[in-house]
N, C-alpha and C positions, 0 to 999 in steps of 0.2 A: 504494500500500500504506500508505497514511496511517488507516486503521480502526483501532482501540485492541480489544486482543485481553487479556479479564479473564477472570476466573471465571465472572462472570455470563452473558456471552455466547458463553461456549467454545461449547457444541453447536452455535448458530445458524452461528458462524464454520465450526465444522470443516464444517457439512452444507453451506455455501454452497460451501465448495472440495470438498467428497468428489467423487470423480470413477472410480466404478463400475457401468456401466455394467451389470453382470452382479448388481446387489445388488438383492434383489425384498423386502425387508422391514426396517422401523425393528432389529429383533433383530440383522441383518446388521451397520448400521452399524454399532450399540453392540456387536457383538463386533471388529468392527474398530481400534472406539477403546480397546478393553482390549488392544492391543498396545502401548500407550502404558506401560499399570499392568505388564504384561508388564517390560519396557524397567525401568523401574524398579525392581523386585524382582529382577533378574537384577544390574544394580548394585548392588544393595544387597547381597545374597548375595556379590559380586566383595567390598567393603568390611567386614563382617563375617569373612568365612572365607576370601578370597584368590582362590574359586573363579570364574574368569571364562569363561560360556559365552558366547564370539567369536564365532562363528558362528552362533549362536543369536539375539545382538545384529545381529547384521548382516543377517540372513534379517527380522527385523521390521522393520528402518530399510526397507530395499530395499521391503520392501509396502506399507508407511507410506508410503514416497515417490513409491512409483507411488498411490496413492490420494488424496495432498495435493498433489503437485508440493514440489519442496526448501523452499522458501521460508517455504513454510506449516508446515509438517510444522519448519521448526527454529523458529520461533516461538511455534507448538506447544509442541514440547517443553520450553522455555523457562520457558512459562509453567507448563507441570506439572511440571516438572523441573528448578526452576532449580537448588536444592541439588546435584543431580547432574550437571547440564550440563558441568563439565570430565570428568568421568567417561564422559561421551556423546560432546564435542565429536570425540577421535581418531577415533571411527566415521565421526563425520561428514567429517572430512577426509578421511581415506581415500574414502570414497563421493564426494567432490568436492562436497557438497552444501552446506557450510555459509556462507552471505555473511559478508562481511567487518561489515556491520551489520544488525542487527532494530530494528524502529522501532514504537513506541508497543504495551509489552505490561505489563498491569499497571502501570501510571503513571510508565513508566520510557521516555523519547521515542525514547532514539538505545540501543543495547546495542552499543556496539564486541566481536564477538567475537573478535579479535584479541588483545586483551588476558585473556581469560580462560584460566586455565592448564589445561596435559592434565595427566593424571596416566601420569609417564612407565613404570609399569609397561604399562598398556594398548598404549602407541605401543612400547614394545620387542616388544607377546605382536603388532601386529598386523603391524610389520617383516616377522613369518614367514608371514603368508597372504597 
């Protein structure tokens, strides 16, 4: 997993992992990866107005990650999400999906996510599901 994952080459990368077997057209993919902008706008919404749709977030990770496999799908995110990525990160724990490092995204080699912090409102609302 030594490939550098930017802007430039996001589509090539994600279509190299996309792994849907049942997708019969380019329109398919690209609705698929607007669960990414999805994901973001439901943060964002949480951070503005308080209102966090949990399950909502979590039903998109879960098809996201059956689509990329984890690795990809947090690297991903990462790179569209980095602003948000503590916002995202408790989803991903919870799902068990998030490695301890991502490597080479946007000119950044090693991303310890360990050290990236949750926002512990999220990890109290996910304690309950």
């Amino acid at each position: 997993m030594n490939e550098f994952l930017t802007d430039e080459n996001f589509l090539i990368y994600c279509a190299k992992y996309y792994d849907n077997p049942q997708c019969q057209s380019t329109e398919e993919f690209m609705e698929d990866l607007k669960r990414i902008k999805y994901i973001k706008k439901l943060i964002t919404r949480y951070i503005e107005s308080g209102e966090l749709k949990d399950r909502l977030i979590l039903n998109h990770l879960i098809i996201l990650n059956n689509l990329f496999g984890s690795e990809h799908l947090c690297r991903i995110l990462y790179l569209k999400a980095k602003t948000q990525f503590g916002y995202i990160k408790p989803f991903l724990v919870l799902l068990n999906l998030l490695p301890e490092k991502l490597f080479n995204i946007k000119g950044e080699s090693i991303i310890d996510t360990t050290v990236i912090s949750m926002d512990t409102q999220i990890i109290n609302i996910l304690r309950k599901v």
